[in-house]
C-alpha positions as CSV (number, residue, x, y, z in Angstrom):
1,X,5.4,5.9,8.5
2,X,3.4,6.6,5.6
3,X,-0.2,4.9,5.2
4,X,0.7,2.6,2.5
5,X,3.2,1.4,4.4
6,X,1.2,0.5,7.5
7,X,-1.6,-1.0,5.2
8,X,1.3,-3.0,3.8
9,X,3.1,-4.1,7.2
10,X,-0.3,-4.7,8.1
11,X,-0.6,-7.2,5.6
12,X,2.2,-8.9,5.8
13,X,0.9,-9.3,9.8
14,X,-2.2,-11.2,8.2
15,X,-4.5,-9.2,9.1
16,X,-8.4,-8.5,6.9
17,X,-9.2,-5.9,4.9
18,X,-11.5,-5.1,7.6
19,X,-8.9,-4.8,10.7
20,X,-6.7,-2.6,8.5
21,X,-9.7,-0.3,8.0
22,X,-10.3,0.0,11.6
23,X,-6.7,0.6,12.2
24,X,-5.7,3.3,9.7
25,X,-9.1,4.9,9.4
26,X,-9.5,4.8,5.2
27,X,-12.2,2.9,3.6
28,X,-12.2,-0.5,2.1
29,X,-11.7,1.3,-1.4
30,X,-8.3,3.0,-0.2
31,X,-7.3,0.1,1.4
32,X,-7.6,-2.2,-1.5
33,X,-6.2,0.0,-3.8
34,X,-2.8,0.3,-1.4
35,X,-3.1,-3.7,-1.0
């Protein structure tokens, strides 16, 4: 699975910003930018 993907399914799971950061290991700036 690729990491936008994840950061997506992620966020469909509810979960913050911050718990995806922990999870897929990118920064708040990569994450946002994917959300």
């Amino acid at each position: 699975m690729y990491k936008w993907q994840k950061i997506k399914a992620l966020q469909r799971q509810g979960k913050s910003i911050k718990e995806i950061m922990r999870i897929v290991k990118l920064s708040r700036n990569t994450v946002r930018k994917y959300i």
